[in-house]
N, C-alpha and C positions, 0 to 999 in steps of 0.2 A: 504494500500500500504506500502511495504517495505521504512522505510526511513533512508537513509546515511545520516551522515554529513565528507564532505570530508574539511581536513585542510591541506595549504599549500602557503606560503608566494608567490611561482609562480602565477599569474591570467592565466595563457594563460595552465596551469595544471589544475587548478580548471576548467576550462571552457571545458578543454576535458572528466574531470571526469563527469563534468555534461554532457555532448554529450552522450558517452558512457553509462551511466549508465541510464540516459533516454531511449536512444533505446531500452534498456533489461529490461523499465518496473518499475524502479525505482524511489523511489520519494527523490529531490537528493536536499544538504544543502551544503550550504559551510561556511571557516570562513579562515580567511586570516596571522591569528598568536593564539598561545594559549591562552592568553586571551578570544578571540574571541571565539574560539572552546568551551572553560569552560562555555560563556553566552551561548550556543546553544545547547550544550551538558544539559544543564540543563533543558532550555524551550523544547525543542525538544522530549530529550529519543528516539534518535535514533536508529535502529536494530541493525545497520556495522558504526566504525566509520574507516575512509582511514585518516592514518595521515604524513606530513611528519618529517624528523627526525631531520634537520638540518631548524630550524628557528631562528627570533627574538625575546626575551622572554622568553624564555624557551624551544622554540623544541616539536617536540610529544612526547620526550621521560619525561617529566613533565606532559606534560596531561593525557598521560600514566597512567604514579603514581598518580594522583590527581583521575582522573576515579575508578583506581581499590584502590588502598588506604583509600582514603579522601569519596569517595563516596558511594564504595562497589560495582561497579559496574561488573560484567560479562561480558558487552557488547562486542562482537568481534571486535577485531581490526587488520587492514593490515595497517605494516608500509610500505613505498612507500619510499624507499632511494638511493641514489647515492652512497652509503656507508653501503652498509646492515650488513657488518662486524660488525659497530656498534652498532650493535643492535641486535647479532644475538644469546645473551646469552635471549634477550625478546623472541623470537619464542618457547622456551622453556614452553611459561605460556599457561595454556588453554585460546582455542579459540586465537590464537596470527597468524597471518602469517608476515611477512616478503618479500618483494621482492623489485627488483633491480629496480632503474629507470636507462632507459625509457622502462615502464611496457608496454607489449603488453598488447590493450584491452581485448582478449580470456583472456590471463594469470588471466589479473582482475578480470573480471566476475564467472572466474570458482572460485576464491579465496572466491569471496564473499558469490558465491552459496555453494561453500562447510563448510563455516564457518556460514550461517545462515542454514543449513541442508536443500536444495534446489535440486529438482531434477534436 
């Protein structure tokens, strides 16, 4: 099974990401600031990481860089922001999407299928 780990300091967000991404089949993680994401992101080796952009600690845009940096990883990532401007020089990287909160669930789902090459 496909596995996400979705990060974002919101619970009542993470708990839709897991809704959503369960009904389409998903085996879904979450972690509540980067820190957290870094310990799960390591145990896990998830498919699709959903990160957001604006947290405590660092933000997604440090886990970001710690993934593809520190790690070497490729793994697809969709940041989820209220502020996508912020971030919108990262959509530039492979495998990167970008989009606006509040993400319609279609919007998500297609993001994830098309960045883990899904029909």
């Amino acid at each position: 099974m496909t596995k996400i780990l979705a990060v974002d300091d919101d619970l009542f967000i993470l708990e839709l990401y897991k809704e959503i991404f369960t009904k389409a089949g998903f085996e879904v993680h979450t972690a509540e600031d980067s820190s957290g994401a870094m310990v799960k992101f390591q145990d896990l080796k998830p498919d699709l990481i959903i990160l957001d952009v604006d947290m405590p600690a660092g933000g997604g845009q440090k886990v970001f860089d710690r993934i593809r940096g520190n790690l070497l990883s490729a793994t697809p990532v969709i940041f989820s922001t209220g502020a996508p401007e912020s971030v919108a020089g990262l959509a530039k990287n492979l495998n990167v999407i970008v989009l606006k909160k509040p993400v319609n669930p279609v919007t998500l789902i297609d993001a994830a299928k098309k960045l883990l090459n899904m029909p």
